[in-house]
C-alpha positions in Angstrom: 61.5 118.7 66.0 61.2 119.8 69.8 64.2 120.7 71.8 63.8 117.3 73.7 63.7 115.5 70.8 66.7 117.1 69.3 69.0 116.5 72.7 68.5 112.4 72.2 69.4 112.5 68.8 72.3 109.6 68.7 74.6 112.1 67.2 74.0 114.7 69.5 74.4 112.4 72.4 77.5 111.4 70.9 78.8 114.9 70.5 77.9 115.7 74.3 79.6 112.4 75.5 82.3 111.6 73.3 85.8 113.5 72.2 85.8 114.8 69.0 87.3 112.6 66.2 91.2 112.6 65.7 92.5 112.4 61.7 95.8 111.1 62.4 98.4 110.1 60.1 99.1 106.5 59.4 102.9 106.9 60.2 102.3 109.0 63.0 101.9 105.5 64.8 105.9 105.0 64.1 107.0 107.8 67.1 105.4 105.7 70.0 106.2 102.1 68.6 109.9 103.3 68.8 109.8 104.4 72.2 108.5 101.3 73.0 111.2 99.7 70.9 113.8 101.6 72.4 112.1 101.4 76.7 112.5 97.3 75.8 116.3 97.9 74.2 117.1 99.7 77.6 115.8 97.4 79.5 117.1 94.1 78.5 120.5 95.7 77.5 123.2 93.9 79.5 120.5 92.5 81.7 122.6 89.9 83.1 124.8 92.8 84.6 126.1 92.9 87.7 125.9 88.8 88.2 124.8 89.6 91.6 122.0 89.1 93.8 120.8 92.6 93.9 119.1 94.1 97.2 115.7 92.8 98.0 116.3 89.7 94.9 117.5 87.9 98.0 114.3 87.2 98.7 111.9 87.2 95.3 114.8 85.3 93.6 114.9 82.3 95.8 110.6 82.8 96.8 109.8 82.4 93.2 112.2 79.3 92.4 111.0 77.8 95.1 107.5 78.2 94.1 108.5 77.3 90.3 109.6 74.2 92.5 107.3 73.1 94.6 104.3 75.8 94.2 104.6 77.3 98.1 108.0 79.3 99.2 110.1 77.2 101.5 113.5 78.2 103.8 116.8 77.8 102.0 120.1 76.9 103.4 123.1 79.7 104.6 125.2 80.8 101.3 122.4 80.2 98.8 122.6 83.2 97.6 126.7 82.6 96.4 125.2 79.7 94.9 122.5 80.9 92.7 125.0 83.6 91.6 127.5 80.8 90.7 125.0 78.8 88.5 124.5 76.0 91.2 121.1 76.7 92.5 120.6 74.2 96.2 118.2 72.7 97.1 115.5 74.5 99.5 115.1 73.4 102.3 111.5 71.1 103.6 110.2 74.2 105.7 107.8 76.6 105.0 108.9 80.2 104.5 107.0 82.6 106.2 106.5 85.7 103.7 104.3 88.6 103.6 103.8 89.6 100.3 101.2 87.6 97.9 103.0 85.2 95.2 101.5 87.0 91.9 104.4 88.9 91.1 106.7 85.9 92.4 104.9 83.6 90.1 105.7 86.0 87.4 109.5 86.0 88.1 109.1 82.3 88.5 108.1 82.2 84.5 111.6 83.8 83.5 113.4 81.4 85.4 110.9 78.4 83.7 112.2 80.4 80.6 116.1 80.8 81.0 116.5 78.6 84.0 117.8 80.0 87.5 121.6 79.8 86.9 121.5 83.3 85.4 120.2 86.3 86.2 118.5 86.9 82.8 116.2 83.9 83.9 115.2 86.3 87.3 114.9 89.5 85.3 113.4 88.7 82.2 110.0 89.3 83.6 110.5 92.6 85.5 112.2 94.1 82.0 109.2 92.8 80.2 107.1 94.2 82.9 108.7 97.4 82.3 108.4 97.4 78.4 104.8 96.8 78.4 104.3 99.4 80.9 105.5 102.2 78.2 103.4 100.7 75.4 100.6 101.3 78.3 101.5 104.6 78.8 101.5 105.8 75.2 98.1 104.3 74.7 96.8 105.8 78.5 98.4 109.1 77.1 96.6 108.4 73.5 92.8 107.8 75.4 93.7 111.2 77.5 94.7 113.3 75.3 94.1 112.6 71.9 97.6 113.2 70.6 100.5 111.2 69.6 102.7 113.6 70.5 101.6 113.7 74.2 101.1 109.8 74.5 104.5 109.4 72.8 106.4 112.1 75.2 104.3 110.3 78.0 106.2 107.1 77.0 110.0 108.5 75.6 109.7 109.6 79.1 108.6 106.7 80.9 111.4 104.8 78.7 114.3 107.1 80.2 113.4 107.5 83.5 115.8 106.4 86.2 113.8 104.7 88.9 111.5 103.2 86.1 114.6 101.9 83.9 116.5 100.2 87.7 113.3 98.6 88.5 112.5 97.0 85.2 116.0 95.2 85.3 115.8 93.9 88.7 114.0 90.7 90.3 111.5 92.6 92.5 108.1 93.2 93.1 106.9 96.8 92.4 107.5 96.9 88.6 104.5 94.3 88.1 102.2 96.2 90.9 102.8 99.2 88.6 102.3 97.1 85.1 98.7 95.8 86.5 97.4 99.1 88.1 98.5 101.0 85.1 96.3 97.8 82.8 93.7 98.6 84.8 93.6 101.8 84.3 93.9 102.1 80.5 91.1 99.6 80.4 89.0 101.7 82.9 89.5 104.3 80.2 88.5 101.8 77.1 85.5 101.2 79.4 84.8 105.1 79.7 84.3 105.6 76.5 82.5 102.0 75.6 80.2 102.8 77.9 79.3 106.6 76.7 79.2 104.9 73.1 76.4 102.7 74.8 74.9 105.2 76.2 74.2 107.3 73.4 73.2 104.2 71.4 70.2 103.4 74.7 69.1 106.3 75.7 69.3 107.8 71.8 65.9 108.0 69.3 67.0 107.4 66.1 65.6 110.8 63.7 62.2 109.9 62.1 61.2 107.4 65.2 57.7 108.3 66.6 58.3 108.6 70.4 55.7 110.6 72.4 57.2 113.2 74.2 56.1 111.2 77.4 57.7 108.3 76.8 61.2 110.3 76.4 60.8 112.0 79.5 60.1 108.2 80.9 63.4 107.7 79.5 64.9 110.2 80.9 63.9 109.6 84.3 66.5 106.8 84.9 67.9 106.5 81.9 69.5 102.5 80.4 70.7 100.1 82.0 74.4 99.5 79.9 74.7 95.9 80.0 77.8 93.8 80.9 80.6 96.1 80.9 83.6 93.3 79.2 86.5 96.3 79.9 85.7 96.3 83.6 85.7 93.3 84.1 89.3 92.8 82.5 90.3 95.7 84.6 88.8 93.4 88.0 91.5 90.7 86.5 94.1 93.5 86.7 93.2 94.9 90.0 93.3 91.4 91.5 96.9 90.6 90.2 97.8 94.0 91.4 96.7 93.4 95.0 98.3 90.1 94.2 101.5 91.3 93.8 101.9 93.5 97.1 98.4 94.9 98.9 99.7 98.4 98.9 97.7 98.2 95.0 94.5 98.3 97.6 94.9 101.7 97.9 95.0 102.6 94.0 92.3 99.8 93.2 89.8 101.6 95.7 90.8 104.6 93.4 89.8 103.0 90.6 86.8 101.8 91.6 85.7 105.4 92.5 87.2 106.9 89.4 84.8 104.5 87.2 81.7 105.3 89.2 82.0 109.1 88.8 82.7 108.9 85.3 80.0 106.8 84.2 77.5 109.4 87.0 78.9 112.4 85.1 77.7 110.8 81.3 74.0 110.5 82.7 74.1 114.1 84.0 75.7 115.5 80.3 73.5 112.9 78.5 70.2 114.4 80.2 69.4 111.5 82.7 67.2 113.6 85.5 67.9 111.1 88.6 71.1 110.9 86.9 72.9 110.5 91.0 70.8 107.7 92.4 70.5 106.2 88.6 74.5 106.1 88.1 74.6 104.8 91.9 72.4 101.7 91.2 72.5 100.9 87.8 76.5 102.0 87.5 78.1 101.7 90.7 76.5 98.1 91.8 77.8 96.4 89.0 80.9 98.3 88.7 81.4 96.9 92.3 81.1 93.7 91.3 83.1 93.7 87.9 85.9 95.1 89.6 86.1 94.1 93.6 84.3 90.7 92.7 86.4 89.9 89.9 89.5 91.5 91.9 88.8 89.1 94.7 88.3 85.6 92.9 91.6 86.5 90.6 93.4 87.6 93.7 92.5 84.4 95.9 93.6 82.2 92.4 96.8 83.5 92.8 97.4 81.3 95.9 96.8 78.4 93.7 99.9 76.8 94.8 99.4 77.6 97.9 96.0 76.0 98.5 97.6 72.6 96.5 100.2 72.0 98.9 99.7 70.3 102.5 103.1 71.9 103.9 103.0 75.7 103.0 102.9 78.1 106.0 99.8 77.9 108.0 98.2 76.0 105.4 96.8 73.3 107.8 95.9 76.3 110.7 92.5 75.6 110.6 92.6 72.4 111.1 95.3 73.0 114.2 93.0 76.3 115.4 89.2 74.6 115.5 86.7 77.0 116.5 89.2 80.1 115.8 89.1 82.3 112.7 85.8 83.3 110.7 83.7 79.8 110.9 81.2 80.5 108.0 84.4 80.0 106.2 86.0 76.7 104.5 88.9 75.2 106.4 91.2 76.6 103.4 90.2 79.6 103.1 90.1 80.2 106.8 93.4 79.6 106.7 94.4 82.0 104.2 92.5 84.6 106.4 94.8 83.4 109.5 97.9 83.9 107.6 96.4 87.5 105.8 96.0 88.8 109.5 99.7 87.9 110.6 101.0 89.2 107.8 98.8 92.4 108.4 100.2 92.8 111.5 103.7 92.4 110.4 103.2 95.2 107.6 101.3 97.7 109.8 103.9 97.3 113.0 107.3 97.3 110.3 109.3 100.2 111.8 112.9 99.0 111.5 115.4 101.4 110.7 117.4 101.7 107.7 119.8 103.7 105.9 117.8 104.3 102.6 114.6 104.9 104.6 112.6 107.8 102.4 108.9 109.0 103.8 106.9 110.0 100.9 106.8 113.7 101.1 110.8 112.8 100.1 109.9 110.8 96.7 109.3 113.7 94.3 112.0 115.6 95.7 114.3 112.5 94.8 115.6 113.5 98.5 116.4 109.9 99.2 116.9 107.5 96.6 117.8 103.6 96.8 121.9 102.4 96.7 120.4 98.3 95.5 124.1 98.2 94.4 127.8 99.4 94.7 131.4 97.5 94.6 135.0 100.0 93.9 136.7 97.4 91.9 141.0 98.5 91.8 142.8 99.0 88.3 142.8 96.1 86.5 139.8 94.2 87.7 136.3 94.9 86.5 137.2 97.0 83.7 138.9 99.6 85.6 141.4 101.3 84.5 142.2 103.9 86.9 143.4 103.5 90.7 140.4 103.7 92.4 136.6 102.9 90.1 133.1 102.4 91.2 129.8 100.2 90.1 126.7 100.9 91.4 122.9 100.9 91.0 120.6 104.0 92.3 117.3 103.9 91.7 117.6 108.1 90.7 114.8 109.0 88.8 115.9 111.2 86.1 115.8 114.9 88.5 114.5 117.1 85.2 111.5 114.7 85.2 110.7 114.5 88.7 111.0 118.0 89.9 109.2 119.3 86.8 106.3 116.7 87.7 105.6 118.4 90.8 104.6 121.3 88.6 102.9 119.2 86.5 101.1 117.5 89.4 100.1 121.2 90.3 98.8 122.6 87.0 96.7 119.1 86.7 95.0 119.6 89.7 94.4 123.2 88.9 92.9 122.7 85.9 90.9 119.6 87.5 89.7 122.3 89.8 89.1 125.6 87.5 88.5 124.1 84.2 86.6 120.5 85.4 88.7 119.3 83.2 88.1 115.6 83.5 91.7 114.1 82.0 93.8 116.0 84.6 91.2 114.7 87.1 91.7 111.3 86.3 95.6 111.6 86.5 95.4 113.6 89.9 92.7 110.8 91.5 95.0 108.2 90.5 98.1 109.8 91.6 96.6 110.6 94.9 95.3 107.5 95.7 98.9 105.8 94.7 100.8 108.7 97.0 98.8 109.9 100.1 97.6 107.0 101.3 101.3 106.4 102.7 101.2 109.5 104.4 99.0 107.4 107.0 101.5 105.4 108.2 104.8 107.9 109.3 105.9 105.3 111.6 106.2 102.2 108.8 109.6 102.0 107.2 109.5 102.9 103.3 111.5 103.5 100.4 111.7 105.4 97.6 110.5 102.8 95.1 107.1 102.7 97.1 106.7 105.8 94.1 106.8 103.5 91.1 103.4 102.7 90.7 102.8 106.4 90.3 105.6 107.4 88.0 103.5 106.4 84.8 100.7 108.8 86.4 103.6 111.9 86.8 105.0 111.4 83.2 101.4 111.5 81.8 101.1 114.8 83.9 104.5 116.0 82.5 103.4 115.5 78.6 99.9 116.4 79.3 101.3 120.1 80.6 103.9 120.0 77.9 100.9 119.7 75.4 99.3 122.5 76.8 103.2 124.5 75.9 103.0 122.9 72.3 99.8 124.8 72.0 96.6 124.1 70.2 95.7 123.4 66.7 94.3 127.1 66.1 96.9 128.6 67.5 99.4 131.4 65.4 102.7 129.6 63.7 104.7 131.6 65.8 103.4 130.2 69.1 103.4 127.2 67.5 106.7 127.1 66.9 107.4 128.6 70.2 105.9 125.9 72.0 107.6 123.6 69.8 111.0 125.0 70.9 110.5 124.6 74.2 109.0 121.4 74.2 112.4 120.2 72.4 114.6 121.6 74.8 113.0 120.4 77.4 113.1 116.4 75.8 116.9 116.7 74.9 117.7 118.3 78.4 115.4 115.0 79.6 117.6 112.8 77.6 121.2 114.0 78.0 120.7 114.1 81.9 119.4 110.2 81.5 122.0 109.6 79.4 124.4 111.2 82.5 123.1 109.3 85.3 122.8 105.8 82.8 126.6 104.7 84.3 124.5 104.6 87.9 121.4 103.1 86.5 123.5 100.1 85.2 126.4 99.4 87.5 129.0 100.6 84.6 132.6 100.6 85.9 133.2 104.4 86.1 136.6 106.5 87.6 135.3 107.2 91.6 135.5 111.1 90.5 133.2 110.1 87.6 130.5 108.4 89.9 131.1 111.1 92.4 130.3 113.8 90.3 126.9 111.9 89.4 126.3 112.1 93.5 124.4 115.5 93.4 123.7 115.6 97.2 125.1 113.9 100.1 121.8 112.1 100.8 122.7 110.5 97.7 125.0 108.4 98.8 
């Protein structure tokens, strides 16, 4: 059998594109089920606590009821806030509400509250903790499609679980726990699409042993190599990239990342399977209809999203085309023309937002947890709120847990080294991702931000964080004793993780604590 003939053997094609099977035990499945078990206990725990409108809920609470209502967001009156807290929901008011964030995630908080009703706040949370919890079982199976170990995809998850800024955002009515849910679903079914499609392509370009192929004809093969068909996972990760950029259009940014990420994955399978014009080949038969599974779908789910929207007659410049003839794209319907009126105010309201505040944090602040979010923070007096010294404290920062954090940027560093030295294709993946969730804010210094802007990249650091704690654990052929000096550290490190998340838990959920107790939880003036 000639060299040739021996390179597209299916099996050898599978070897070259494929990891190596995993035997893993049937109750080895248990370790990240219970993480997931325990992320969702943590996350609906209490969730009702404080019965207060919470930060930015101000605005998603009452947007979403009032598109649960009436499918558009409309103005409310003065003090409707008190009243949702007090179980009396008003009525909104006939105006439009002029908002600048797409209604996906909105519609999504709009569910809990079709659930539970809006006279509680478990009916405006529910969705964000559920958001949250799925996000873990996400991250153990992104960590499982990496790596190929429990452990890391179930350290990856434990991590995710008990992580501060993670844990605040899944128990609060806001937006950027579902942009980080349906980027991180995208992702993990990018991955399921990486190796479909290498499983196709060993099956297409493969000659089964004993076929008569003239050695021509392979090379003919080989020239372009197959076309691999309609790609299902990508196209379920367009549906997720859509609602992403559905939920706030700062997911543009990791979408775009995506999309690239896809491409050179499927360009690097021709080159290891053999393909010759395996560049201009992946380009054309990969890239065009990767663009259109995932920016074509994207766009269609994304505009669906404004379903309500596009149904009404009153919502906020619904009806400019109509008062604006001649103005706006005119190949475009009236409706949609519209949409791309109201898509260029609100661009300009998001790329000229510079208003000062006291939580502002730039992003090169974010992984040094330099300034974190106070969404919360009353000093009830003895007697009242539980407290039963003189002088107590509740409040809610959005800390990430600082062990995780400052050890990620380490992680962050050894993934893009080994991306670098070793072309080591995982730790590529989770450095693309993270840098197109994290540097593209680094273009707008002037643009007021916040430290939650970093959630949609958090799942991305823990991933770093167990993948470089696998790399302590050791590998399989390693000596017992490094083994079990990997081991040791890698436990340390998880029960240090835990007992500092345990710590910070009384600022994560508002808990009526002494003021000494919450002060000595304030590591830094900045805080505060």
């Amino acid at each position: 059998m000639s060299t040739l003939r021996r390179s597209l053997a299916p099996a050898a094609l599978r070897e070259r594109l494929l990891p190596a099977p995993v035997a893993v035990a049937r109750l080895a499945w248990l370790a990240p089920l219970l993480v997931v078990l325990l992320g969702g206990l943590l996350r609906f725990h209490r969730l009702s606590h404080p019965d207060a409108i919470v930060f930015d809920e101000t605005y998603y609470v009452k947007d979403s009821y009032s598109l649960l209502l009436h499918g558009y967001e409309r103005q409310w009156p003065e003090g409707a806030d008190e009243l949702f807290v007090a179980g009396t929901p008003p009525e909104a008011l006939s105006t439009p509400s002029y908002v600048v964030h797409p209604p996906a995630g909105k519609w999504l908080i709009a569910w809990g509250m079709w659930l539970f009703g809006a006279e509680d706040p478990v009916g405006w949370r529910f969705s964000a903790a559920l958001a949250g919890t799925l996000s873990i079982a996400l991250v153990c199976a992104a960590g499982w499609l990496l790596f190929r170990s429990v452990t890391v995809a179930t350290l990856a998850g434990l991590f995710t679980a008990v992580d501060g800024l993670h844990l605040v955002q899944s128990r609060l009515a806001m937006l950027d726990v579902f942009l980080m849910l349906f980027v991180l679903l995208a992702f993990v079914l990018l991955l399921l699409d990486r190796e479909h499609g290498r499983r196709r392509l060993a099956a297409r370009l493969g000659v089964a042993p004993g076929r008569d192929v003239p050695d021509a004809q392979l090379w003919r093969r080989l020239e372009w190599g197959p076309w691999l068909g309609v790609r299902w996972w990508r196209i379920a990760a367009g549906i997720a990239c859509g609602l992403a950029v559905g939920v706030k259009w700062s997911g543009l940014f990791l979408v775009a990342g995506l999309g690239v990420l896809t491409v050179l994955w499927d360009l690097n399978a021709r080159r290891v399977a053999g393909v010759r014009r395996w560049l201009l080949a992946g380009v054309l038969k990969d890239g065009v209809p990767a663009f259109f599974a995932v920016v074509g779908t994207g766009l269609v789910v994304y505009v669906s999203t404004w379903a309500g929207w596009f149904a009404s007659t009153d919502a906020y410049d619904r009806t400019w085309a109509q008062q604006h003839p001649g103005e706006g794209p005119q190949w475009l319907p009236a409706p949609l023309r519209s949409l791309w009126a109201y898509h260029s105010s609100a661009y300009g309201f998001h790329s000229g937002l510079g208003t000062d505040h006291s939580y502002e944090a730039l992003p090169w602040l974010w992984l040094t947890l330099s300034r974190p979010t106070s969404y919360f923070y009353e000093a009830p007096e003895r007697g009242t709120a539980g407290c039963a010294a003189e002088h107590c404290s509740q409040a809610i920062l959005n800390l990430g847990n600082p062990l995780l954090w400052w050890t990620g940027i380490a992680a962050v560093l050894v993934a893009a080294w080994l991306w670098a030295a070793r072309r080591d294709w995982r730790s590529g993946a989770l450095t693309g991702v993270f840098a197109a969730g994290y540097l593209p804010w680094f273009l707008y210094p002037e643009r007021t931000m916040y430290y939650f802007y970093a959630l949609p990249v958090q799942p991305v650091l823990m991933l770093m964080l167990a993948g470089m704690l696998g790399l302590v654990l050791g590998r399989p052929g390693d000596t017992v004793r490094r083994r079990r000096a990997g081991l040791a550290v890698m436990g340390v490190f998880t029960a240090a993780v835990l007992l500092l998340s345990a710590h910070f838990a009384p600022v994560w959920y508002a808990e009526t604590v002494e003021y000494a107790q919450w002060r000595e939880r304030m590591w830094f003036a900045a805080w505060i």
